[in-house]
C-alpha positions, 0 to 999 in steps of 0.5 A, a space after each residue: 136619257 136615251 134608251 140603252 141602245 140609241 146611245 150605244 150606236 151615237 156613242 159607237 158612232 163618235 168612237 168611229 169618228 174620233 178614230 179616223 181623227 175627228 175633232 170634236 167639240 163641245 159647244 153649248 149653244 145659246 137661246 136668247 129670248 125676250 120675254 116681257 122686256 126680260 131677256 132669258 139665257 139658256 144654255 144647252 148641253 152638247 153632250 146631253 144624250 139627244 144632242 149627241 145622237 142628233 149630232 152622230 146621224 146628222 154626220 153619218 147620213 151626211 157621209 153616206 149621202 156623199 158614198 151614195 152620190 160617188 157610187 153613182 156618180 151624181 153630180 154633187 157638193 161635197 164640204 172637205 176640210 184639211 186637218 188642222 195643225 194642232 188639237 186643242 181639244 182633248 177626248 169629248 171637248 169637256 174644257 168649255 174654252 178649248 172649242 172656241 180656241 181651236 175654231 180659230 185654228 180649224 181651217 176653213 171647210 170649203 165646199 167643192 164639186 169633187 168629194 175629199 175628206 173633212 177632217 173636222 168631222 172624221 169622215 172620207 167624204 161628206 155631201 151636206 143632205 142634212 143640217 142642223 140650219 138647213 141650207 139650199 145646199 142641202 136641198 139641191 143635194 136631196 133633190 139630186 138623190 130623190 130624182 135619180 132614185 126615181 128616174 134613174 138619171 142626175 136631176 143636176 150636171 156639174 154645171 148647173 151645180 156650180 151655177 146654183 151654188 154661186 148663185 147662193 154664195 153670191 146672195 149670202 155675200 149680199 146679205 152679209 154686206 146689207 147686215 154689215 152696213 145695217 
């Protein structure tokens, strides 16, 4: 497990959270591997104390990047969320059903120009700088941080966000189409 005191922060963390109307669940995430023509399942564990803490910074530094670009007014992308009807998932999301139940009930998270709420996640703002996946999101965001640190001005303004952003949104659609048709 963790040492003693990075899961106290990871769980101090989720309870802050959870407080400010968090929904959080549990997905274990799949692994599919081949290997000698042998396909191998592995399932992790969402609750496991790495997968925890992993989750809990990713989310903190998210909302911080999102203070900071406020605090200086940077142009940035911020991810809202508006709470959803119903919660289906009770305390840390161990019934393995309720997670993909209340997906399908979760309102979409939208990305937008002016910071809001994400609800999901239980933050006042977020401004996606760190992602699991790793997005172009993420790297325009970054960039705009690091260069406003250095230089002490936007790298970006607001419309050349939106351009890069439907520019992005326009090739995920392409490939969405291309691996439809496929």
């Amino acid at each position: 497990g963790l040492p003693g005191n990075l899961g106290s922060v990871a769980l101090a963390l989720r309870k802050t959270r959870r407080g400010r109307g968090a929904v959080l669940m549990a997905e274990p995430q799949l692994q599919v591997t081949v290997v000698d023509e042998k396909i191998e399942l592995q399932q992790s564990d969402p609750a496991a104390p790495g997968a925890l803490l992993l989750h809990e910074l990713c989310t903190w530094t998210n909302a911080l990047a999102g203070a900071f670009c406020q605090e200086h007014n940077l142009a940035a992308l911020y991810e809202a969320q508006s709470a959803p009807t119903r919660c289906l998932v009770e305390g840390d999301g161990t019934d393995p059903v309720a997670p993909f139940e209340q997906n399908k009930i979760m309102p979409r998270a939208t990305v937008q120009l002016d910071p809001g709420p994400h609800h999901g996640l239980g933050v006042t703002s977020t401004s996606p700088v760190v992602n699991a996946t790793g997005s172009y999101l993420d790297l325009l965001v970054q960039q705009q941080i690091v260069h406003f640190l250095r230089a002490g001005r936007a790298r970006y303004s607001r419309e050349e966000l939106v351009q890069a952003f439907h520019g992005t949104r326009a090739a995920w659609e392409q490939a969405a189409t291309i691996e439809t048709n496929a």
